[in-house]
N, CA, C and O atoms as CSV, one atom per row, in Angstrom:
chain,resi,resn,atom,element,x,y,z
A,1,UNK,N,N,9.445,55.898,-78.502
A,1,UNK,CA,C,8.111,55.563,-78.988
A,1,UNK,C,C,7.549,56.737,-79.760
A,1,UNK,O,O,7.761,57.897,-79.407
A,2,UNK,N,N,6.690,56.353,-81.021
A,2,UNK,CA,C,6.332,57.305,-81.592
A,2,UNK,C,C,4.621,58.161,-80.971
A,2,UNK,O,O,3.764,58.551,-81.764
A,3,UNK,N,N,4.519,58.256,-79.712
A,3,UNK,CA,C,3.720,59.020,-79.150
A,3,UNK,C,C,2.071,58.582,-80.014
A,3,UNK,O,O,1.320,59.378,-80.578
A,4,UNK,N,N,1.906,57.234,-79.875
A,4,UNK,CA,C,0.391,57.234,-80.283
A,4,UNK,C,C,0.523,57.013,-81.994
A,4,UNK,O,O,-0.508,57.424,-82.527
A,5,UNK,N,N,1.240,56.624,-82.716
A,5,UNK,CA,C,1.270,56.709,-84.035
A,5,UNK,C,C,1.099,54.804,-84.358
A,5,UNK,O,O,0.465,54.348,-85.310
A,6,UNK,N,N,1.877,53.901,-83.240
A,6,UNK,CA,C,1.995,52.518,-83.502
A,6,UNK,C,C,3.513,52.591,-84.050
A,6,UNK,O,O,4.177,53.392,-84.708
A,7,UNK,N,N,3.771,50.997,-83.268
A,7,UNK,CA,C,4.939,50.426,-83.904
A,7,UNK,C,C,4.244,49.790,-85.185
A,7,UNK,O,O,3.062,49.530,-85.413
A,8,UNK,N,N,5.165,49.666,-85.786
A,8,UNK,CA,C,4.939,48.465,-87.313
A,8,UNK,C,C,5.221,47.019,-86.406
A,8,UNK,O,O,6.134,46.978,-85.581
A,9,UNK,N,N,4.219,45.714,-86.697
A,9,UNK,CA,C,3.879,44.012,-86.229
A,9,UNK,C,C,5.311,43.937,-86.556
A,9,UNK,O,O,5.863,43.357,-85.621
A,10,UNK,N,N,6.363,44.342,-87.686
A,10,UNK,CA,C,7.566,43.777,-87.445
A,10,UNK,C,C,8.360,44.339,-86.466
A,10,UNK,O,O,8.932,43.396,-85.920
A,11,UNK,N,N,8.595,45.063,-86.112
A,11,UNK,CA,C,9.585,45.910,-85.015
A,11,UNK,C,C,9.463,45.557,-83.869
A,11,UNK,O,O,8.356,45.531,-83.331
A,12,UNK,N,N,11.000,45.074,-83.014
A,12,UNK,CA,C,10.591,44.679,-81.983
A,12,UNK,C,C,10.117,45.204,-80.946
A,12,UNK,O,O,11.025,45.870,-80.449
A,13,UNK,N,N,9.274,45.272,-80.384
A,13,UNK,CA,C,8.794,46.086,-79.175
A,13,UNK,C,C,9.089,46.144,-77.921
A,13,UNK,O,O,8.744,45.155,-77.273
A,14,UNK,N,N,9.584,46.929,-77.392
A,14,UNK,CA,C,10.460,46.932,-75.963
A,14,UNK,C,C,9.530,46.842,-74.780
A,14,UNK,O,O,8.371,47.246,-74.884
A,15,UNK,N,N,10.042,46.271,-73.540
A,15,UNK,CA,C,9.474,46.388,-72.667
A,15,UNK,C,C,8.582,47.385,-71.846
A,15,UNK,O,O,7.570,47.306,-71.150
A,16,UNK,N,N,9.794,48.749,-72.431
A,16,UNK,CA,C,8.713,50.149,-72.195
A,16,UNK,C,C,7.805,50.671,-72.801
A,16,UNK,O,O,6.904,51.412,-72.407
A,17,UNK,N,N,8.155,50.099,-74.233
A,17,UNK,CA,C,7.356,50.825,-74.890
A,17,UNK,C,C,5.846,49.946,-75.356
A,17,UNK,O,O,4.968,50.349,-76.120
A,18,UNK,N,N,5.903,48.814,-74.709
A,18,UNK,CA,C,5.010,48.017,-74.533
A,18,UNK,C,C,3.876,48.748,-73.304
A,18,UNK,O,O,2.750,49.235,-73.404
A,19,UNK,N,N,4.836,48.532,-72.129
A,19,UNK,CA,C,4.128,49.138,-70.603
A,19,UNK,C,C,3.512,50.692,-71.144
A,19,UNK,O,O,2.407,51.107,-70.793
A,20,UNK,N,N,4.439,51.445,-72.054
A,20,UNK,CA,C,3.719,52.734,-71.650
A,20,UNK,C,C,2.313,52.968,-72.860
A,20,UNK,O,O,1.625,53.988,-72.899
A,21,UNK,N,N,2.144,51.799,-73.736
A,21,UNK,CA,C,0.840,51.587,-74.566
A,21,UNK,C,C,-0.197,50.821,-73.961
A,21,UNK,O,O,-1.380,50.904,-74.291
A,22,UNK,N,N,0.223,50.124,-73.133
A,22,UNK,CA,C,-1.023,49.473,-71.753
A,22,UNK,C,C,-1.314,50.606,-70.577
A,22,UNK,O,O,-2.342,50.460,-69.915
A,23,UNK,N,N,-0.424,51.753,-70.289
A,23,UNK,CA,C,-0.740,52.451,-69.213
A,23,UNK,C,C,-1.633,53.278,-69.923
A,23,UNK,O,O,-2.835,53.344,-69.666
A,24,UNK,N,N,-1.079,53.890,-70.786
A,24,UNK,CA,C,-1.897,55.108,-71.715
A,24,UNK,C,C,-3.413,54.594,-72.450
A,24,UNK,O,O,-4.300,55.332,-72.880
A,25,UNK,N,N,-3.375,52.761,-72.430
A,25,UNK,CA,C,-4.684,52.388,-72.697
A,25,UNK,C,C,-5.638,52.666,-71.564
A,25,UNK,O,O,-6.805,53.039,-71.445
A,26,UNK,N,N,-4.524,52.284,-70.697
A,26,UNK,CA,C,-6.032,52.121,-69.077
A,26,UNK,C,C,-6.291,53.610,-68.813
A,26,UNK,O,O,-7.403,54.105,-68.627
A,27,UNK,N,N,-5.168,54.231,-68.819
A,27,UNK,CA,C,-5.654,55.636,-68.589
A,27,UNK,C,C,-7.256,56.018,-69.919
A,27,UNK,O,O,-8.275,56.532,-69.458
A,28,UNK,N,N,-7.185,55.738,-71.124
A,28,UNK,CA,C,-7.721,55.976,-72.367
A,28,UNK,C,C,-9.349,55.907,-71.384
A,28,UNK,O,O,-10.203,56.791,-71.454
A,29,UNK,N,N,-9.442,54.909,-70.696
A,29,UNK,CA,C,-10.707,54.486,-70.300
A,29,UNK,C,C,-11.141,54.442,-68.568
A,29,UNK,O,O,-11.918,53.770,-67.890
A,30,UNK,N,N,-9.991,55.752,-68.263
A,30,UNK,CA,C,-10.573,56.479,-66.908
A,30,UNK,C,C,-10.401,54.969,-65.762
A,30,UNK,O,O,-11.236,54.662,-64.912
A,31,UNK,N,N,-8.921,54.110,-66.090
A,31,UNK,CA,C,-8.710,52.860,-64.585
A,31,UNK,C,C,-8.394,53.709,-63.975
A,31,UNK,O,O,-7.855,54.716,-64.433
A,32,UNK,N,N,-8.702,53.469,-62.571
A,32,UNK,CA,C,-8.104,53.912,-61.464
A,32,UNK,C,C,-6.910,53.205,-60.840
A,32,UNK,O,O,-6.687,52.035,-61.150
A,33,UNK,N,N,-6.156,53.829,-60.005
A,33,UNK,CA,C,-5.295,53.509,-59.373
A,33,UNK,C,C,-4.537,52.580,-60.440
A,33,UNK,O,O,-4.883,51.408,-60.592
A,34,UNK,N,N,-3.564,53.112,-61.119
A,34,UNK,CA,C,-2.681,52.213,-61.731
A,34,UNK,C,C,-1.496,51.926,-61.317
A,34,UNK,O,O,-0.714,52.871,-61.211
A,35,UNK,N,N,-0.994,50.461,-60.941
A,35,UNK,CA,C,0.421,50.560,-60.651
A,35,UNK,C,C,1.127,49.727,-61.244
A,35,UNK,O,O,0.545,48.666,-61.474
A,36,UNK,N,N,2.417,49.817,-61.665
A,36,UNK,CA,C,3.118,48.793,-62.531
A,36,UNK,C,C,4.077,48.467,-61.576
A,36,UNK,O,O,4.761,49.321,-61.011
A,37,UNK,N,N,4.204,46.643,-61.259
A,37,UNK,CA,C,4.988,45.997,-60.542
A,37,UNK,C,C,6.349,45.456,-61.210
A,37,UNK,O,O,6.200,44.449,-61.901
A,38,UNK,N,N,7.800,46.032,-61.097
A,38,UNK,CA,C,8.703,45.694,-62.216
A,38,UNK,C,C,8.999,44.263,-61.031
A,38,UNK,O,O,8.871,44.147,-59.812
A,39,UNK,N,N,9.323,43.589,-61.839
A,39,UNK,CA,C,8.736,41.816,-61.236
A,39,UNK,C,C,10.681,41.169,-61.688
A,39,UNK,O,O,11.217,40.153,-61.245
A,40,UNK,N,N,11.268,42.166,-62.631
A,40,UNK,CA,C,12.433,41.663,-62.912
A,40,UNK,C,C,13.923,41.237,-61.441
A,40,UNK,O,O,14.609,40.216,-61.398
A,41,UNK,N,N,13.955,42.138,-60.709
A,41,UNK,CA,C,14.841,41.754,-59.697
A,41,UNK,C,C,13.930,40.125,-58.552
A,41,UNK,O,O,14.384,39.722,-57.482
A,42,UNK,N,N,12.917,39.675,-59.116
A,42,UNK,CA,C,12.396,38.700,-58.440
A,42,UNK,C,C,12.892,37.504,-59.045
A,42,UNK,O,O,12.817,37.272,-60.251
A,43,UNK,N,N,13.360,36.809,-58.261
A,43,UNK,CA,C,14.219,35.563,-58.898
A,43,UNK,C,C,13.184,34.286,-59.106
A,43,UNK,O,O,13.455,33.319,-59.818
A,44,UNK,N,N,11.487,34.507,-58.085
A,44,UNK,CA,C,10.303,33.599,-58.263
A,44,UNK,C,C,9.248,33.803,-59.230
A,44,UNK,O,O,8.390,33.104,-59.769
A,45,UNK,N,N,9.598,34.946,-59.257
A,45,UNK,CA,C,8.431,35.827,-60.432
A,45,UNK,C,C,8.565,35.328,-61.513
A,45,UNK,O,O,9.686,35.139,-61.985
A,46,UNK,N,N,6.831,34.821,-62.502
A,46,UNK,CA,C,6.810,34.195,-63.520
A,46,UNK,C,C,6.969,35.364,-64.833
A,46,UNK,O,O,6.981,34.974,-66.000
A,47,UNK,N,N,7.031,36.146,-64.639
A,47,UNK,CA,C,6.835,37.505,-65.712
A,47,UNK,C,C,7.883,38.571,-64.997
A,47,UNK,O,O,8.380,38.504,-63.873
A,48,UNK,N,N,8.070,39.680,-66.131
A,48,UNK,CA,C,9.024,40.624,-65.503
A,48,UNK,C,C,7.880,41.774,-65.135
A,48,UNK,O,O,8.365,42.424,-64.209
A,49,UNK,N,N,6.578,42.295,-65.463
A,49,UNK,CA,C,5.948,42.717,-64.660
A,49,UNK,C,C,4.576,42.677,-64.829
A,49,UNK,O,O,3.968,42.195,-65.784
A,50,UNK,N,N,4.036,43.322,-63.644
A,50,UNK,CA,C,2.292,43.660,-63.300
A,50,UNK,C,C,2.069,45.049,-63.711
A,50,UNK,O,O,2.703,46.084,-63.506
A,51,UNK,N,N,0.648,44.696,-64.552
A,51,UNK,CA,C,0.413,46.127,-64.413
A,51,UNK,C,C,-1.123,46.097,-63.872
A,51,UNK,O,O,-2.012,45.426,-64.395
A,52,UNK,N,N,-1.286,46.949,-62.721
A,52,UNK,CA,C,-2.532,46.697,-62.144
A,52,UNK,C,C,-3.615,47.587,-61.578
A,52,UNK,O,O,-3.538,48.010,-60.425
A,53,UNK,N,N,-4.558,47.856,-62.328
A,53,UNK,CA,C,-6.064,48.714,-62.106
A,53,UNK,C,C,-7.660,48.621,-61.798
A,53,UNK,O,O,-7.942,47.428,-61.909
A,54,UNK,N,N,-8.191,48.958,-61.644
A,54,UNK,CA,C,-9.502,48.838,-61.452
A,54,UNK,C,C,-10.304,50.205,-61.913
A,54,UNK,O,O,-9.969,51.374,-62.107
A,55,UNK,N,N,-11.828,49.280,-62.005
A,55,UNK,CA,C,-12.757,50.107,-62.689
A,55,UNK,C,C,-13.991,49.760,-61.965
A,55,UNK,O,O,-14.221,48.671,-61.440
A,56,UNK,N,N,-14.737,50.753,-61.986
A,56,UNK,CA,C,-15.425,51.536,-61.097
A,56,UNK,C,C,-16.781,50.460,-61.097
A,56,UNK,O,O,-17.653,50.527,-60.231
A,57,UNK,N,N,-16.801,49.348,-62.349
A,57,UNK,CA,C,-17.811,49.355,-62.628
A,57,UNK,C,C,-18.040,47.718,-63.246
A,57,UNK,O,O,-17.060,47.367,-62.588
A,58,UNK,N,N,-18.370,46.733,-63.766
A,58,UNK,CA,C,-17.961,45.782,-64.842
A,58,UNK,C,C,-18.002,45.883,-66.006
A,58,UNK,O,O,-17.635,44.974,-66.750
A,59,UNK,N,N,-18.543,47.227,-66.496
A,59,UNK,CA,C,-18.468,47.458,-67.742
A,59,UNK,C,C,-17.136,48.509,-68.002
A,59,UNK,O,O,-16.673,48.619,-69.138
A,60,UNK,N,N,-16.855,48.883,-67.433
A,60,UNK,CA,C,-15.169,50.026,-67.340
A,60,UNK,C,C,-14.180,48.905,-67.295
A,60,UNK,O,O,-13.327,49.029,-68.174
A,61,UNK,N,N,-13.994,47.567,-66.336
A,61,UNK,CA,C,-13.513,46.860,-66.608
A,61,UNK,C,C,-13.165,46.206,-67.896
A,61,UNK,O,O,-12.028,46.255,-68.366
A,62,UNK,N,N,-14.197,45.572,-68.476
A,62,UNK,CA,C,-14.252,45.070,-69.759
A,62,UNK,C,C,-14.065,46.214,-70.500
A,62,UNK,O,O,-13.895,45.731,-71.620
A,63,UNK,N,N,-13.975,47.526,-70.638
A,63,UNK,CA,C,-13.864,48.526,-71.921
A,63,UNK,C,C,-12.383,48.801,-71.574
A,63,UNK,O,O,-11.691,49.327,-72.446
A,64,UNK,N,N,-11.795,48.468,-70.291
A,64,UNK,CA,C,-10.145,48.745,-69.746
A,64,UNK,C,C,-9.915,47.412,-70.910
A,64,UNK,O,O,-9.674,47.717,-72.078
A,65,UNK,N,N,-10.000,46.038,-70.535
A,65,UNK,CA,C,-9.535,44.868,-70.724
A,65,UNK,C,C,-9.802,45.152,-72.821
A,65,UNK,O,O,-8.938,44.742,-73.596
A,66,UNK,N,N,-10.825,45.726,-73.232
A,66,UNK,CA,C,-11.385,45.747,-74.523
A,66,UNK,C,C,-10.010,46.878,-75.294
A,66,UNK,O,O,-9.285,46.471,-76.202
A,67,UNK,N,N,-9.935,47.886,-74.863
A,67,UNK,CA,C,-8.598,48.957,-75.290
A,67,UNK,C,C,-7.709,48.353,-75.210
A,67,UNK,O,O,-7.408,47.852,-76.293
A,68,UNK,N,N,-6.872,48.038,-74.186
A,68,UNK,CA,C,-5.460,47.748,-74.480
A,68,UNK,C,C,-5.502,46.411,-75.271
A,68,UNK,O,O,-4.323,46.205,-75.559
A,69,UNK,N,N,-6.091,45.620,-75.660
A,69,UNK,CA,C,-6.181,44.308,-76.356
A,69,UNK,C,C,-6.410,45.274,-77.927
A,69,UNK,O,O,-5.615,45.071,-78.845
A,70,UNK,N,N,-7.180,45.966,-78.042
A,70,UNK,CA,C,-7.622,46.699,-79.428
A,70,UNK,C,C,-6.091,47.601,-79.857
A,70,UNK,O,O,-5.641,47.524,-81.000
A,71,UNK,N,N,-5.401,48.443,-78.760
A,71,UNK,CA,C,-4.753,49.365,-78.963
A,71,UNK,C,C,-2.943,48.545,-79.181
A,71,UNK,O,O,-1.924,48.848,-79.801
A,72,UNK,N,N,-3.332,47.517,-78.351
A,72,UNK,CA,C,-1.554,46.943,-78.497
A,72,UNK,C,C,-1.723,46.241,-80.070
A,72,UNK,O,O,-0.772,46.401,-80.834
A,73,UNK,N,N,-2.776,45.560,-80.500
A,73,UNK,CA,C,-2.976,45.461,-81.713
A,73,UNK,C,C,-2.679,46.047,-82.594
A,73,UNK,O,O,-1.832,45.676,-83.407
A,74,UNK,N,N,-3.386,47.234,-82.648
A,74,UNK,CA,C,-3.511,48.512,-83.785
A,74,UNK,C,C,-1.674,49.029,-83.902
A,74,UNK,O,O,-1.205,49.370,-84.988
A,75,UNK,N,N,-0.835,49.002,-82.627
A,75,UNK,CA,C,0.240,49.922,-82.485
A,75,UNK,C,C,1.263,49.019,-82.557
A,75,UNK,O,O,2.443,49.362,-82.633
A,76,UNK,N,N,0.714,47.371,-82.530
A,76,UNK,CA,C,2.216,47.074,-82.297
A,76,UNK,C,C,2.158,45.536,-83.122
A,76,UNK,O,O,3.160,44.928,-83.497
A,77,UNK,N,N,1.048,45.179,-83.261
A,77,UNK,CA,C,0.421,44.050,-84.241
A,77,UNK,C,C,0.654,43.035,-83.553
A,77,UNK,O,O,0.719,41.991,-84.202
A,78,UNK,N,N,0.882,42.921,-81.919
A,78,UNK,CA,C,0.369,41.651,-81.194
A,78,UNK,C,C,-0.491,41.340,-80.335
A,78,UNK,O,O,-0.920,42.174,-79.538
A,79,UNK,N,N,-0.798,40.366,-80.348
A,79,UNK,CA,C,-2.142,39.687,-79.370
A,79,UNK,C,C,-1.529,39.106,-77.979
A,79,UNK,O,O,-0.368,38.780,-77.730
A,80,UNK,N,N,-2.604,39.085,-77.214
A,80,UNK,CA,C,-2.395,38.682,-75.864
A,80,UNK,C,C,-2.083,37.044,-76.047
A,80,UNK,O,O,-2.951,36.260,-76.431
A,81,UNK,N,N,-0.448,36.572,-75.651
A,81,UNK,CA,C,-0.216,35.377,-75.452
A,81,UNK,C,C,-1.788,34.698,-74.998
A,81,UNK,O,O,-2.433,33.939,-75.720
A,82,UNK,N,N,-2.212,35.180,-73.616
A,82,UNK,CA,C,-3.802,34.642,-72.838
A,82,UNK,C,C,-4.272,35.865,-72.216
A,82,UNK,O,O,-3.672,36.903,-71.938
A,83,UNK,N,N,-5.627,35.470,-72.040
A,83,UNK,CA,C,-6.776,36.503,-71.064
A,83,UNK,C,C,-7.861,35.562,-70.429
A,83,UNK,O,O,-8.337,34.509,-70.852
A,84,UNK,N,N,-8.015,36.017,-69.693
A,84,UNK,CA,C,-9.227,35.138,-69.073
A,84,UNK,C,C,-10.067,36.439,-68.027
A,84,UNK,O,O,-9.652,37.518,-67.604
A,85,UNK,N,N,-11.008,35.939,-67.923
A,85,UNK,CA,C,-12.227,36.789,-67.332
A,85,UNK,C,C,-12.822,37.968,-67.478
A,85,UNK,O,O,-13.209,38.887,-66.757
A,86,UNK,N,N,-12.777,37.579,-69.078
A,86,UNK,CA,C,-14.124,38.546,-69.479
A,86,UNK,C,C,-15.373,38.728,-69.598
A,86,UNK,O,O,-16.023,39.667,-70.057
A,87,UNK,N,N,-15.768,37.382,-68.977
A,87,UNK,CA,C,-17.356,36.676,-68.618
A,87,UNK,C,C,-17.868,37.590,-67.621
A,87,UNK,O,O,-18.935,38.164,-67.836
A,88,UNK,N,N,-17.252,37.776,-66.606
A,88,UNK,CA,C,-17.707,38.021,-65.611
A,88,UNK,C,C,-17.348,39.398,-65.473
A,88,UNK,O,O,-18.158,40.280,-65.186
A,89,UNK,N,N,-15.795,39.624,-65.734
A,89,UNK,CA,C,-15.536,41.317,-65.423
A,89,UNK,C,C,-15.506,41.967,-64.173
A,89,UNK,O,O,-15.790,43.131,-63.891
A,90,UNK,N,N,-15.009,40.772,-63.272
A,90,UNK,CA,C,-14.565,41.032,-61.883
A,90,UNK,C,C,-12.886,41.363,-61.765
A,90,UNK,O,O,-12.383,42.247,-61.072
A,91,UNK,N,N,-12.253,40.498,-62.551
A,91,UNK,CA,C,-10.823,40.449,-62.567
A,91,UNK,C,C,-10.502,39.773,-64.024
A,91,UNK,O,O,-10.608,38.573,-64.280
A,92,UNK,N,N,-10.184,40.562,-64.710
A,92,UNK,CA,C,-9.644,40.360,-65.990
A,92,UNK,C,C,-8.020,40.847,-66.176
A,92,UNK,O,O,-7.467,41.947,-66.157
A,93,UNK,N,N,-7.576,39.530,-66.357
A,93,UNK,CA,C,-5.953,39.270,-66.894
A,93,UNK,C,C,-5.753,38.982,-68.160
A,93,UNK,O,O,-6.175,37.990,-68.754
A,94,UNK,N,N,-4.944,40.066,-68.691
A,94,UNK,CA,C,-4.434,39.908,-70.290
A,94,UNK,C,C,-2.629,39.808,-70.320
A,94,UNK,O,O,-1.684,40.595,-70.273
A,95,UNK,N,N,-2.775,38.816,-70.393
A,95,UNK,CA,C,-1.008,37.976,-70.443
A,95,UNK,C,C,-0.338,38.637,-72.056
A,95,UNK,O,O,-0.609,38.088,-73.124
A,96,UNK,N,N,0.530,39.854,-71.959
A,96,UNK,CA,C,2.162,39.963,-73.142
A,96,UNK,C,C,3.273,39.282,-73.075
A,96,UNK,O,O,4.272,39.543,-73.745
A,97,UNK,N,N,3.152,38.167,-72.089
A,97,UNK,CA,C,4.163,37.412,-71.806
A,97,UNK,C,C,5.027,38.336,-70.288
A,97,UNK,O,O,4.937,38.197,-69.068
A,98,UNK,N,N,5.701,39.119,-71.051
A,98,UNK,CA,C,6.906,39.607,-70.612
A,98,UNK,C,C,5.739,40.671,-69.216
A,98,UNK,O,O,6.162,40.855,-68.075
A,99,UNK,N,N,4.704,41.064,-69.565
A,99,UNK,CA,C,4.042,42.006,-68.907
A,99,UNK,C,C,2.593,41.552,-68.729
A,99,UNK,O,O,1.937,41.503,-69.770
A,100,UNK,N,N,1.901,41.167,-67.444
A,100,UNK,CA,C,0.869,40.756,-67.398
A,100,UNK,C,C,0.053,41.840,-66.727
A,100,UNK,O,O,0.653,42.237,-65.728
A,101,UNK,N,N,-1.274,42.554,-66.946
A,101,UNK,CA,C,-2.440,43.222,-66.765
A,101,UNK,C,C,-3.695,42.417,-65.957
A,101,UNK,O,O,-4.533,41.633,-66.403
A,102,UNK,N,N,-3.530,42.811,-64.913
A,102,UNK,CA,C,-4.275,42.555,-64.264
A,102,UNK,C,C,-5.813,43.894,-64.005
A,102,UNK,O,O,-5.764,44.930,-63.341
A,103,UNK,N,N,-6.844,43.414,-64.692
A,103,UNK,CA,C,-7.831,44.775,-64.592
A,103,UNK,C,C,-9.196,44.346,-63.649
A,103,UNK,O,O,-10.076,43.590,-64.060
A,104,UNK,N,N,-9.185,44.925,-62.433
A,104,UNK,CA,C,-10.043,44.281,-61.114
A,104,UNK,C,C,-11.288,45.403,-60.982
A,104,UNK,O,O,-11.371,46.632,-60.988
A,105,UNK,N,N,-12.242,44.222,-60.854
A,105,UNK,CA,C,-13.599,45.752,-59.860
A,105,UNK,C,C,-13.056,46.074,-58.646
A,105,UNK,O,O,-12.140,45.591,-57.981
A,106,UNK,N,N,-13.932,47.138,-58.468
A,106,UNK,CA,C,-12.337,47.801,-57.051
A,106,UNK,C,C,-12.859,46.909,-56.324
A,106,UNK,O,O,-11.900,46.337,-55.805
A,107,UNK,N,N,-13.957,46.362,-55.909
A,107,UNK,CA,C,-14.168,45.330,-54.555
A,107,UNK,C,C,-13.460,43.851,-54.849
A,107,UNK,O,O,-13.343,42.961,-54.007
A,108,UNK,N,N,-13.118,43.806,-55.915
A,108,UNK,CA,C,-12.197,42.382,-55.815
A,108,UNK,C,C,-10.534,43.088,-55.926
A,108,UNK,O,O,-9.576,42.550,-55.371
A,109,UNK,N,N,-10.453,44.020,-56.519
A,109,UNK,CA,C,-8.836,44.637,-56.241
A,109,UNK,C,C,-8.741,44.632,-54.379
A,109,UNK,O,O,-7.731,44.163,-53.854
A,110,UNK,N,N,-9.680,45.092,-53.667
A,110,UNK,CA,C,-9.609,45.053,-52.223
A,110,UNK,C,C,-9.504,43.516,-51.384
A,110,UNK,O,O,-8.866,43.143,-50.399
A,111,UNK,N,N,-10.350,42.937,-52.199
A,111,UNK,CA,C,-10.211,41.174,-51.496
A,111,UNK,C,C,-8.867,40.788,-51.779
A,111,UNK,O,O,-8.172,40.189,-50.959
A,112,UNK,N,N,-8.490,41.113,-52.906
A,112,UNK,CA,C,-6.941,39.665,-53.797
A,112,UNK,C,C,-5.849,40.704,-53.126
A,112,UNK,O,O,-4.899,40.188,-52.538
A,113,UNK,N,N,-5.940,42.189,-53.185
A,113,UNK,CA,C,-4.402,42.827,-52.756
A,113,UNK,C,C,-3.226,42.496,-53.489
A,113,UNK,O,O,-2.096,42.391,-53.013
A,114,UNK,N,N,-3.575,42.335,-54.717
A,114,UNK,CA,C,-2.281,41.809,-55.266
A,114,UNK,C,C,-0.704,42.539,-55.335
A,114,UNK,O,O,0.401,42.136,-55.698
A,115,UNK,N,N,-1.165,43.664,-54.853
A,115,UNK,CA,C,0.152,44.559,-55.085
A,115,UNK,C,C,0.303,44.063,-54.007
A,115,UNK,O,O,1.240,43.328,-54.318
A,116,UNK,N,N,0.033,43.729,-52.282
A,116,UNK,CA,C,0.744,43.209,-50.836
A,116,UNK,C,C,1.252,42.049,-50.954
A,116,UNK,O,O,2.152,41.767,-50.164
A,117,UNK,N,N,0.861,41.099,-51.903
A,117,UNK,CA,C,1.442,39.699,-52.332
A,117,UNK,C,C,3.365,40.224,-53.356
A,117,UNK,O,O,4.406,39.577,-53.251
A,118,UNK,N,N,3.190,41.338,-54.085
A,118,UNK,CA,C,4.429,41.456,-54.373
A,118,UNK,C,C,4.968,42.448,-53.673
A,118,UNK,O,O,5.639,43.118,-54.458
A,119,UNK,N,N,5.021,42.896,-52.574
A,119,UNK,CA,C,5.529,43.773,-52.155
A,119,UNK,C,C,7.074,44.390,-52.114
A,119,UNK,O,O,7.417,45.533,-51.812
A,120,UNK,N,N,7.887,43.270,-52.514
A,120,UNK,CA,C,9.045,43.307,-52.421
A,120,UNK,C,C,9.473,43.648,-54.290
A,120,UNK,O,O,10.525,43.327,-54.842
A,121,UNK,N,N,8.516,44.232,-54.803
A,121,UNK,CA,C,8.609,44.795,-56.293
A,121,UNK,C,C,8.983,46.138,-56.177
A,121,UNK,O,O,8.947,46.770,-55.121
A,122,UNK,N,N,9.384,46.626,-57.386
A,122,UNK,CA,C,9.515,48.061,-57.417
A,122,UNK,C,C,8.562,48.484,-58.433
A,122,UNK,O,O,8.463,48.097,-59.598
A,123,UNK,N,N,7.596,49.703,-57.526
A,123,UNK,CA,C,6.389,50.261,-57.917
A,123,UNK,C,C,6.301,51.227,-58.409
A,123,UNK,O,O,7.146,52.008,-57.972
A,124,UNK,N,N,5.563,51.721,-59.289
A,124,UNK,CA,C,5.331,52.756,-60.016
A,124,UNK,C,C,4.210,52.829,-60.389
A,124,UNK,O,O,3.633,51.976,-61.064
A,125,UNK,N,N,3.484,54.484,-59.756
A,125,UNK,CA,C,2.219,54.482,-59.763
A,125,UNK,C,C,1.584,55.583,-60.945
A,125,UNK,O,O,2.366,56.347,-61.510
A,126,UNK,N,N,0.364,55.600,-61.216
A,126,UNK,CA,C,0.179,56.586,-62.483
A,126,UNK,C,C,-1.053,56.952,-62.480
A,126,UNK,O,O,-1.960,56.136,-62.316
A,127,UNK,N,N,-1.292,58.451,-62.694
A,127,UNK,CA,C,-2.229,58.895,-62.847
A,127,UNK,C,C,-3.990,58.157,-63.312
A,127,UNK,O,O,-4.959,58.905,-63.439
């Protein structure tokens, strides 16, 4: 990856180098607790992974969910297959297909637990 410069909309974009322009977004806007769920050795799993954070606040939420939608754009010239819940900004999911973002207020990251629902993933956590 060219370190923050963008892929060109034609080039295909890899799985990592997808994940590490959504991590470096959420980081961009201070998510907490980030963890990426590789979802590929799951033979039920609808996606090959999670990537999953929270923000402090509903407006950190929506500015998490607002960057990586702005930044995978700018770097790689695609849009979120789907997103839903940016109304509210409790739990906002932005679907790459291959990699789904899950961005929670920490009191609904504590109710859903979504990382204990995949537990049998391999995790990787990030600053």
């Amino acid at each position: 990856m060219n370190s923050g410069k963008g892929v060109k909309a034609d080039d295909e974009v890899s799985f990592e180098e997808l994940n590490e322009i959504l991590i470096r977004s959420i980081q961009d806007v201070k998510g907490h607790d980030i963890v990426q769920l590789d979802l590929r050795g799951i033979e039920e799993a609808s996606t090959d992974c999670y990537i999953v954070c929270h923000g402090e606040s509903t407006t950190q939420v929506n500015a998490i969910a607002s960057r990586i939608i702005k930044n995978i754009e700018l770097e790689t010239g695609m849009k979120p297959v789907h997103k839903e819940g940016m109304g509210n900004a409790t739990w906002i999911l932005v679907d790459y297909f291959d990699t789904i973002v899950h961005i929670f207020y920490k009191e609904t990251r504590e109710f859903y637990q979504i990382e204990e629902l995949w537990s049998d993933a391999k995790f990787l956590k990030f600053d």
